[in-house]
N, C-alpha and C positions, 0 to 999 in steps of 0.2 A: 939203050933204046928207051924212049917215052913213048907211050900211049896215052892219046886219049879219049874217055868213054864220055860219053856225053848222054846227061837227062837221064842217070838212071843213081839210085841212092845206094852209098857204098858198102852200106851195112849188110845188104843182103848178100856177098862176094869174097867177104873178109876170108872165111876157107878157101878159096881158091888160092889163096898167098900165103909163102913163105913169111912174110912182113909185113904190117900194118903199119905205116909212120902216120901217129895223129901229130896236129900242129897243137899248139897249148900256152898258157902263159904262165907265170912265176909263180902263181898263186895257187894254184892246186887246184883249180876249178877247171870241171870237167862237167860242163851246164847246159852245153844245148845243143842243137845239130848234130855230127858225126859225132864230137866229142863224147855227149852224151849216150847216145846209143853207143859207143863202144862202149863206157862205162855201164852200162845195164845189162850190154853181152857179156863183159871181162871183169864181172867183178872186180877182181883180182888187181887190174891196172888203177881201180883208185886208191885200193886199199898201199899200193907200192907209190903213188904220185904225191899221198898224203903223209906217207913217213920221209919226203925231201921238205927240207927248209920253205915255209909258207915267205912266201914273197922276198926270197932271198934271194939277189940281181945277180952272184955268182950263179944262179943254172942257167938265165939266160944265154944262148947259143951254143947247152949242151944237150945232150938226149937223154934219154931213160930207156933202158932196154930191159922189155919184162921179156924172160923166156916164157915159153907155151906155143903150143898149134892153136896158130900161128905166132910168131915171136912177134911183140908191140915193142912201137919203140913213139915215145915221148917225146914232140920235139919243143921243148921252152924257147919262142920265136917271139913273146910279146910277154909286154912285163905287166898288162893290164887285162882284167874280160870285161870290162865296162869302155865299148868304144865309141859312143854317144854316134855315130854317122864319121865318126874319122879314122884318118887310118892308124894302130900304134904297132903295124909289124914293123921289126926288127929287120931289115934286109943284111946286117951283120951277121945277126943271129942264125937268119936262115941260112945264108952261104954257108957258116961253120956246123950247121947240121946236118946241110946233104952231103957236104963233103967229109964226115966223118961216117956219115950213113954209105955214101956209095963203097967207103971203104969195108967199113963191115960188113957190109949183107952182097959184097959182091959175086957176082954171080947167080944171085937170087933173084924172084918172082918178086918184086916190093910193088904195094897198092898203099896211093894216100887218097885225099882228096886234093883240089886248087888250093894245094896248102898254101895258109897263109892270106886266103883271100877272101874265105865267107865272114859273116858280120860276127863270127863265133872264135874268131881266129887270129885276126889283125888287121880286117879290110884293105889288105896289098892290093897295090897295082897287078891285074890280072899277067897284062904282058911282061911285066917286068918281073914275075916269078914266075911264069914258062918259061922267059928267057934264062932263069936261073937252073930252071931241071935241065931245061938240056943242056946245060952247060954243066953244069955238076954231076948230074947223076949218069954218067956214062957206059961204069961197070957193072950197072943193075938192069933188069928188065921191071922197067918203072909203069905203072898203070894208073891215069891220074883221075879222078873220078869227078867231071864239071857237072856241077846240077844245085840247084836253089835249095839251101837247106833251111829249111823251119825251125823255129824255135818249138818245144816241147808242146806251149799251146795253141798255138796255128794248129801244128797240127793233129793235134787233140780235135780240134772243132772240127775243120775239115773230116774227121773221121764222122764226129756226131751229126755233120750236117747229113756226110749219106745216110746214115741211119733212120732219122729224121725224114727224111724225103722220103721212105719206103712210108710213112703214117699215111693210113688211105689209100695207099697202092695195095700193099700186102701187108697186112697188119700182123699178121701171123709171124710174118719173118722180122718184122720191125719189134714186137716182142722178146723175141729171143732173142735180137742181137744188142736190141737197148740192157735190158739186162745181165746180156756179159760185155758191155760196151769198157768195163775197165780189165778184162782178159786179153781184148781185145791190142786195146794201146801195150798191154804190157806186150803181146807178140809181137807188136812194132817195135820193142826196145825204146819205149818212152817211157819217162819218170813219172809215174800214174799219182807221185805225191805233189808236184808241180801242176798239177789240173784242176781247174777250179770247176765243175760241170756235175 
């Protein structure tokens, strides 16, 4: 079974599942969108993604599975995080990662996102990796999470701009929230070291 949620960010759901499958590339970079917010919720997963060989083309089209509530699982689908407007997923790679994913976690609640398709990810052809989940992930109850992901400082600013827009409205409240305005991104699970503001 595939589902899909649409316009809502994934990060906020990740407990509700057995399984998190992030998409990822060879390089151990875990830098912006989903990827990133796991990394600032799971520790843990970079601390495990960074003891695998940095850009070594044997992980491409295999997974990483960290244990923990929820169990993560890594999936190396693109050998590059620099994808200038092109696409560099692996449609190889990904085949052999849900099909070794569906085997593992079967029977399981698993959530990714449009893996394999945001600009964080490999810029895949949208249909042509839905046509892959439902074709592979058959013995999972799969929950696919479609929604526009930001890079760290989009949406940093988008935060500061509401901030911003209360000056003159309610100044009071724009005081207080400008000044915990980097408390603030960190409760979003964004990399408050990546913001230039």
């Amino acid at each position: 079974m595939v589902e899909l949620i649409e316009g809502r960010d994934a990060i906020w759901d990740t407990e509700k599942y057995d399984v998190v499958m992030v998409g990822t590339n060879i390089n151990n970079s875990l830098r912006s969108g989903f990827q990133s917010k796991m990394r600032m919720k799971y520790p843990h997963i970079a601390v495990a993604n960074n003891a695998t060989d940095y850009g070594n083309t044997i992980k491409l089209g295999k997974r990483l599975t960290i244990d923990g509530d929820p169990i993560i699982s890594l999936l190396y689908i693109t050998r590059s995080h620099k994808f200038r407007g092109r696409s560099t997923l692996d449609y190889d790679a990904l085949e052999n990662c849900l099909v070794t994913a569906n085997a593992e976690f079967r029977g399981k609640r698993v959530m990714t996102t449009l893996i394999g398709c945001s600009r964080f990810d490999g810029y895949g052809d949208r249909e042509r990796v839905l046509d892959m989940l439902y074709r592979y992930c058959t013995d999972i109850d799969l929950y696919v999470y479609d929604y526009d992901q930001l890079n760290i400082e989009d949406e940093a600013i988008a935060v500061f701009d509401k901030i911003v827009a209360l000056k003159g409205v309610d100044n009071e409240k724009y005081k207080t929230l400008w000044s915990d305005r980097f408390n603030i991104l960190r409760s979003l699970y964004l990399d408050i070291r990546r913001v230039r503001y």
